[in-house]
C-alpha positions as CSV (number, residue, x, y, z in Angstrom):
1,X,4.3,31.5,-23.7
2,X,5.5,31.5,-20.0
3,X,8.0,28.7,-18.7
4,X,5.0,26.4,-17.4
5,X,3.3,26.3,-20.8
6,X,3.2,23.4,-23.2
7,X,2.5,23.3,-26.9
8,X,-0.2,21.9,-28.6
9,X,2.3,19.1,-29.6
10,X,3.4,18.6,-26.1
11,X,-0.1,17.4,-24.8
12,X,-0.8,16.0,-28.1
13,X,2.3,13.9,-27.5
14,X,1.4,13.7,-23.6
15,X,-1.9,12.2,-24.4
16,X,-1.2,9.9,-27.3
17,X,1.5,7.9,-24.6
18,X,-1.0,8.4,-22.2
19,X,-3.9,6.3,-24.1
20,X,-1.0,3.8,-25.6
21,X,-0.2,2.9,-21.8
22,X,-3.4,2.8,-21.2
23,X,-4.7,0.6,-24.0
24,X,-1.2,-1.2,-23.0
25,X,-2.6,-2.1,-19.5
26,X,-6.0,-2.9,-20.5
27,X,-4.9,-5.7,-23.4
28,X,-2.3,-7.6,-21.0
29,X,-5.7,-7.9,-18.6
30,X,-8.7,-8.5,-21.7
31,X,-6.1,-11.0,-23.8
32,X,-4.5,-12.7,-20.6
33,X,-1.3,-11.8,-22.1
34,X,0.6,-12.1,-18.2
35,X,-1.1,-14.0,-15.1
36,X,-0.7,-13.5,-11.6
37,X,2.6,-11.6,-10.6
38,X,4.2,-11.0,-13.8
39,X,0.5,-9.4,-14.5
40,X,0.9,-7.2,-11.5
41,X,4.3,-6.2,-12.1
42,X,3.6,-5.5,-16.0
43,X,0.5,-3.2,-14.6
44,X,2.6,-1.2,-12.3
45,X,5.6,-0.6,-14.9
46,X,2.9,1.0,-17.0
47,X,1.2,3.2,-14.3
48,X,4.6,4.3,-13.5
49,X,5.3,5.0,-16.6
50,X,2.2,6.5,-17.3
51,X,3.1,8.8,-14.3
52,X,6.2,10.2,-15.5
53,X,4.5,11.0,-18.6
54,X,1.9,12.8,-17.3
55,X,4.1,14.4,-15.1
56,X,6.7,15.8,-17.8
57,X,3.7,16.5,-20.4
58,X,1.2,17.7,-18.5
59,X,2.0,19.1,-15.5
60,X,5.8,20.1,-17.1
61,X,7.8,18.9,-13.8
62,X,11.3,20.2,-14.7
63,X,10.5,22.3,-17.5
64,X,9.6,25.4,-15.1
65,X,12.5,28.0,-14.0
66,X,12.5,26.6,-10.1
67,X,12.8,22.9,-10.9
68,X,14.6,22.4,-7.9
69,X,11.9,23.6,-5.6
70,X,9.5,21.7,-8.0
71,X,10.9,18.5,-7.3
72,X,11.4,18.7,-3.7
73,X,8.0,19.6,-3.0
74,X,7.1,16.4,-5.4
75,X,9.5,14.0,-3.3
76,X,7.7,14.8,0.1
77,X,4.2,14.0,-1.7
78,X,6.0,11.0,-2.6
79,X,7.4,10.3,1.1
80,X,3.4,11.1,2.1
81,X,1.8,9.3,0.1
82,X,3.5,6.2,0.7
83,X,3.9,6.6,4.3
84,X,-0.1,6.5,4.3
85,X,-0.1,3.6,1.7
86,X,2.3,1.4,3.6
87,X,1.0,2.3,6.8
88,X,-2.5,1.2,5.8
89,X,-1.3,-1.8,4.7
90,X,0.3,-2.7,8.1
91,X,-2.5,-1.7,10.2
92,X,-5.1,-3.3,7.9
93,X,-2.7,-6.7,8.0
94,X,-2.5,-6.5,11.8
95,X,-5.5,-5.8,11.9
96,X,-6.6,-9.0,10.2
97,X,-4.1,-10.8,12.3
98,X,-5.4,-9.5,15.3
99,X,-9.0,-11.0,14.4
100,X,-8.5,-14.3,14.3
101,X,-10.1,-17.3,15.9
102,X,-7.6,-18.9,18.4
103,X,-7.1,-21.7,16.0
104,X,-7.0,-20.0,13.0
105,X,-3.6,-18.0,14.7
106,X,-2.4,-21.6,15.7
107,X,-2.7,-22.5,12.2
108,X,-1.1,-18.8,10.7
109,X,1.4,-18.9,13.3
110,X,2.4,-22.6,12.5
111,X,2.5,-21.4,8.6
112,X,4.8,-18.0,9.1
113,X,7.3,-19.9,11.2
114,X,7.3,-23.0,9.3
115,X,7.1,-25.5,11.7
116,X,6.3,-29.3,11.0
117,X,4.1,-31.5,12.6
């Protein structure tokens, strides 16, 4: 098998994590396990996790013989990816900002800078 090829005990491996994360994810959201943030943060451990897994067991990122080059090209899909993510979020916040009634922006305005009346 070539450098780039896994075993049949590499994606059995690969997917067995990959179903325990996601079996993880679902049961902290069916049993209520976490609420609000600490929900949210648990989820995104897991999908990160669950990720790298796939990433090392599936698609074998630093198991081929130009890792380097691998892992570079993998970093600027990274920087891409959350340039768009983040900048969506920022134009889809100002956006929403930008919407407003006059006195609902009185009202967000007094809120952000925390003045008292």
């Amino acid at each position: 098998m070539g450098a780039g090829q896994g075993t049949l005990a590499t994606y059995t491996a690969g997917f067995i994590l990959s179903l325990i994360l996601t079996l993880e994810a679902y049961a902290l959201v069916a049993y209520q396990v976490l609420v609000g943030p600490a929900l949210v943060a648990a989820i995104m451990v897991t999908a990160v996790v669950q990720l790298l897994v796939q990433l090392v067991f599936f698609l074998h990122l630093g198991s081929e013989s130009k890792p380097r080059w691998n892992m570079i090209v993998f970093l600027f899909m990274v920087m891409v990816l959350l340039i768009l993510v983040l900048g969506s979020l920022w134009i889809m916040h100002n956006l929403n900002y930008h919407t407003m009634s006059p006195s609902e922006t009185d009202t967000h305005i007094i809120h952000d800078e925390g003045i008292q009346r």
